[in-house]
C-alpha positions in Angstrom: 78.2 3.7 3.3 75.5 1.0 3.1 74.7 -2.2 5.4 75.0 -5.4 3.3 71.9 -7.0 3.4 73.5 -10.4 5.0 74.3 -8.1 8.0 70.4 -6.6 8.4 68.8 -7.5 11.4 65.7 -6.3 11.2 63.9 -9.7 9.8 65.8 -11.8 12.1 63.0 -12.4 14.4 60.3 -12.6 11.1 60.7 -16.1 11.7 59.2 -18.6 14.6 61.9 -19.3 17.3 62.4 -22.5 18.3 64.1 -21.6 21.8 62.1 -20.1 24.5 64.2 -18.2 27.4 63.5 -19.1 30.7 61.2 -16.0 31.9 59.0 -17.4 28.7 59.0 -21.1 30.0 58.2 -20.3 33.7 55.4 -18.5 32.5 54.2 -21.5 30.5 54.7 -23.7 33.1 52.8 -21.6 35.4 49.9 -21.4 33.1 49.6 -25.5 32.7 50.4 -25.6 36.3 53.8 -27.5 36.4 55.7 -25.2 38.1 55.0 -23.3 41.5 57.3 -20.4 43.1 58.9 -22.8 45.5 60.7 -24.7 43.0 63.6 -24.2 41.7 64.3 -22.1 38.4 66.9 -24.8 37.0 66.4 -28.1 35.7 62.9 -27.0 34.4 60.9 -29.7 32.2 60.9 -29.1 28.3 58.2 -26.7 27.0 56.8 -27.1 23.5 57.2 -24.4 21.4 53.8 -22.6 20.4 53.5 -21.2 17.1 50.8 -19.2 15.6 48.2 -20.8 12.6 47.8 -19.1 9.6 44.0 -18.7 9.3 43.4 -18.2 5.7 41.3 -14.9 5.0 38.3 -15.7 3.5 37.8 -12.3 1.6 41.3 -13.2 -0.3 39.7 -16.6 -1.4 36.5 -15.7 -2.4 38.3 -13.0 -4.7 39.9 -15.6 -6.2 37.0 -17.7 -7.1 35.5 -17.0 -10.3 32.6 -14.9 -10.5 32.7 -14.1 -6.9 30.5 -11.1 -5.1 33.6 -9.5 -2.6 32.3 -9.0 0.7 31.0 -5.4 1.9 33.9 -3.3 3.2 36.7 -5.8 1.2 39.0 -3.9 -1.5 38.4 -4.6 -4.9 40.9 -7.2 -7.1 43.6 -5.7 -8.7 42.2 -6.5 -12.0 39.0 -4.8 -11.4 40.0 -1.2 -10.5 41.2 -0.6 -14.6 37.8 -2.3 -15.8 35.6 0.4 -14.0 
């Protein structure tokens, strides 16, 4: 019998979270120096979520250009490999 796809876990965590547990928020708080190991670990001050930046590849958009040279080392576009 097969898993409906509404019950797959698996991509769950694909996504950015936007709760951070409280092992993850110490260690923030440690880092910008908020929080010491005397304090107390409840009633801890909010803690922006990070989230990563999509850099945007720069082999990917000079294959796109027009009449582009693709960089030593980059794979070839998909329309060029049946040209050759």
């Amino acid at each position: 019998m097969s898993v409906d796809k509404s019950l797959k876990i698996s991509s769950s965590l694909a996504r950015a979270r936007s709760v951070l547990s409280r092992k993850e928020r110490l260690t923030i708080l440690k880092e910008e120096g908020r929080w010491t190991e005397d304090k107390s670990v409840f009633n801890l001050p909010k803690v922006r979520v990070r989230r990563a930046k999509r850099k945007a590849k720069k082999e990917e958009a000079a294959a796109a250009a027009p009449g582009a040279v693709a960089a030593p080392g980059a794979a070839a576009p998909a329309g060029a490999a049946g040209a050759a």
